[in-house]
N, C-alpha and C positions, 0 to 999 in steps of 0.2 A: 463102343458101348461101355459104360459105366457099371459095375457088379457091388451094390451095396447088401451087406451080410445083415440077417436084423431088421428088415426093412419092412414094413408092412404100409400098407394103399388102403385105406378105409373112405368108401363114399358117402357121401353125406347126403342125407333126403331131404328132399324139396318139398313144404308142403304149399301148395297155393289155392289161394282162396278169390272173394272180389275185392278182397283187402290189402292183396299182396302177398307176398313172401317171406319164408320161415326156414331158420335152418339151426338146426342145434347141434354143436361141436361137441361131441367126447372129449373129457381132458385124458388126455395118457400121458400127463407129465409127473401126475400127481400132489399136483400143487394145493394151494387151498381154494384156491377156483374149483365148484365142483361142474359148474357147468358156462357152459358162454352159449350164447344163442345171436343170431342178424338176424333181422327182421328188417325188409324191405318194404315199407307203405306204399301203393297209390295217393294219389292226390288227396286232400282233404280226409281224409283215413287219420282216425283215432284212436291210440291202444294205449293199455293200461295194466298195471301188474296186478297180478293175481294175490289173494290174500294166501297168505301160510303160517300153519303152525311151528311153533316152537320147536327147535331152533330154528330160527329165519335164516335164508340167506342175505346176503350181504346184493345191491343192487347198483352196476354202474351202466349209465346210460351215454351214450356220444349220439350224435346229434351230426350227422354225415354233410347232409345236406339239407336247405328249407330252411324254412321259417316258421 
C-alpha cells in the first residue's frame, strides 16, 4: 500500500435527468479555470449556455463523440 501525505478524495455528484448527465469538477489547482463541467447527452438532446453577467466566463466546448 502506497501512503500519500496531502492527499484528499473528493466525489463528485452526479446529477441526472431525461437529458442525461452532469458533473461539475472543483478546480483545486487554482488556475484561471474557475470551473469545468461534462455533461453527457442522450440521443438527440440539446443544450445550451446559460446567459451571465459581467464578468463572463470564458466557454470551451469538445465535442467527444456524435454528430
Amino acid at each position: 500500500m502506497i501512503k500519500l501525505d496531502n492527499l484528499d478524495i473528493n466525489k463528485f455528484i452526479k446529477y441526472t435527468d431525461h437529458r442525461g448527465s452532469f458533473y461539475e469538477i472543483p478546480n483545486f489547482t487554482k488556475s484561471q479555470i474557475y470551473q469545468s463541467s461534462v455533461s453527457i447527452s442522450n440521443k438527440n438532446t440539446i443544450r445550451g449556455l446559460h446567459y451571465q453577467h459581467k464578468p463572463e466566463m470564458g466557454k470551451q466546448i469538445n465535442i467527444l463523440n456524435g454528430s
